[in-house]
C-alpha positions, 0 to 999 in steps of 0.5 A, spaced: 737 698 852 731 701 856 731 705 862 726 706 867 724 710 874 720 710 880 717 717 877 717 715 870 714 707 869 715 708 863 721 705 859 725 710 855 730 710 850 737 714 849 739 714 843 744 718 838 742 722 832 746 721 826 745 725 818 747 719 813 744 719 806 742 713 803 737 709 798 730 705 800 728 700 796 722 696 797 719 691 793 711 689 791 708 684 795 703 681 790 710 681 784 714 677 790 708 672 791 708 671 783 716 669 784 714 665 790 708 662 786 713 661 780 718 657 784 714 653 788 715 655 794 707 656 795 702 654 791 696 658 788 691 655 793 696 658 799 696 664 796 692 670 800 688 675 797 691 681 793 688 686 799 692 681 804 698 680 800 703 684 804 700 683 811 701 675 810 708 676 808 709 680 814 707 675 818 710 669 814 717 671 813 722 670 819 729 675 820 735 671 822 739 673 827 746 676 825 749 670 824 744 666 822 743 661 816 735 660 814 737 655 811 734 648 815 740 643 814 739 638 819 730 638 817 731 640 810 724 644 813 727 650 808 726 645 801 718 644 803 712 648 799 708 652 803 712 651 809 714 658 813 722 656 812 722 655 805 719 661 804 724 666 809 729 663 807 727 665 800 724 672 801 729 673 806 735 672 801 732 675 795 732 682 799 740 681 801 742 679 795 739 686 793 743 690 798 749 687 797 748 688 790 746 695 792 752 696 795 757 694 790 753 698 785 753 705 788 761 703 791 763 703 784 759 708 780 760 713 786 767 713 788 765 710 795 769 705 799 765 699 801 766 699 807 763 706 808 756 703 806 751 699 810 746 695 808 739 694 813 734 689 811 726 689 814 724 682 811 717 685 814 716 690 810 719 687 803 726 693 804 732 694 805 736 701 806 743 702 803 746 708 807 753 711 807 756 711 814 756 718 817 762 717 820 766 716 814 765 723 811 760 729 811 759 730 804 751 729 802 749 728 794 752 722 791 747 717 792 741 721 791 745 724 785 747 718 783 741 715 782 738 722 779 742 723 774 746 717 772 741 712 772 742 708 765 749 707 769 747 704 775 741 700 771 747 697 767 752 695 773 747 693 776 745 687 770 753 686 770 752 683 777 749 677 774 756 674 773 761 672 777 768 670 775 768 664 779 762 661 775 761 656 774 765 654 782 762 659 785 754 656 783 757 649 785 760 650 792 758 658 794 750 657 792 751 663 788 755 668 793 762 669 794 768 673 796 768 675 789 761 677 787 756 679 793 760 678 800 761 684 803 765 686 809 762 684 816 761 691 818 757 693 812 753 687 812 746 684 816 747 678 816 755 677 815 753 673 809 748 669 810 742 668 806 745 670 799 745 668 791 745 671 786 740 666 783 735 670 787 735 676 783 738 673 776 736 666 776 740 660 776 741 654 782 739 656 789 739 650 794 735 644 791 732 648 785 724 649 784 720 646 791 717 641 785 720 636 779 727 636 777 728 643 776 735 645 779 734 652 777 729 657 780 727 664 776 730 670 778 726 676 781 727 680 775 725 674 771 717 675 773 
């Protein structure tokens, strides 16, 4: 909330300062745009410029609110190529799913509860940030030492999340996130999982496949 006074117009915000320690990740625009290419989404006419990749995707990618789906049942506008739906619906869904795999990699590999971990997403700048709650505990280094040190580990865990244990259902009725793969619980999440599969990063089925032909799969992200 903001608050002003009769002295003072300008607005001013109060807020609390808290230490936490996480991880920042964020995503080359121009590799994103190949992804998109790759999968149809856009095309290489409606592609931008190299020098202007990252301010066209800030100003073509949507942030859904907190229970928001991108996905357009009712106009079906996020299955059309070139269309500003379909392409927040994906880019959207690439970087949650990221940092829901984040979380479940650093919970597991660094002893921490995933319910002392949050995940914030910032379509507009192609990130997302994984930090521990400072209300859980003070202890600092285990997420910076964690990937300093023990890297190959997270690496591997990380490809592990390719699989689900509810394949081939969870594909087939969850689009490729679910309770036993990526869902998360509400208060470590963004978007209370939405926007999620892990096709995205991997490969696979999500929603109808590539925006063009009868491909039903699309290309993973790591795949570019």
């Amino acid at each position: 909330n903001t608050f002003t006074t009769q002295k003072d117009p300008y607005p001013t915000f109060y807020a609390q300062e808290n230490k936490a320690e996480g991880i920042l990740i964020e995503l080359d625009p121009e590799t994103v745009l190949d992804w998109l290419e790759q999968n149809e989404v856009i095309t290489s006419g409606d592609r931008p410029d190299s020098d202007k990749a990252r301010m066209w995707l800030m100003n073509a990618v949507l942030e859904p609110g907190r229970y928001e789906s991108l996905a357009d049942h009712d106009h079906q506008t996020h299955l059309r190529q070139n269309n500003g739906q379909a392409i927040s619906r994906h880019v959207y869904s690439l970087l949650n799913s990221y940092a829901h795999t984040f979380v479940n990699t650093i919970g597991v590999l660094a002893g921490l509860q995933r319910e002392s971990l949050v995940e914030r997403v910032m379509p507009h700048t192609l990130s997302f940030l994984v930090y521990k709650r400072p209300d859980t505990d003070q202890a600092f280094g285990t997420i910076l030492s964690l990937f300093e040190e023990r890297f190959d580990e997270v690496e591997d865990h990380f490809h592990e999340q390719a699989t689900c244990p509810l394949d081939r259902v969870c594909y087939a009725d969850e689009n490729g996130a679910c309770e036993h793969c990526l869902y998360l619980p509400a208060i470590s999440t963004e978007n209370t999982n939405h926007n999620l599969s892990r096709a995205t990063i991997f490969g696979g089925p999500f929603d109808s496949g590539k925006l063009r032909g009868n491909d039903t799969e699309i290309d993973g992200f790591i795949q570019v």
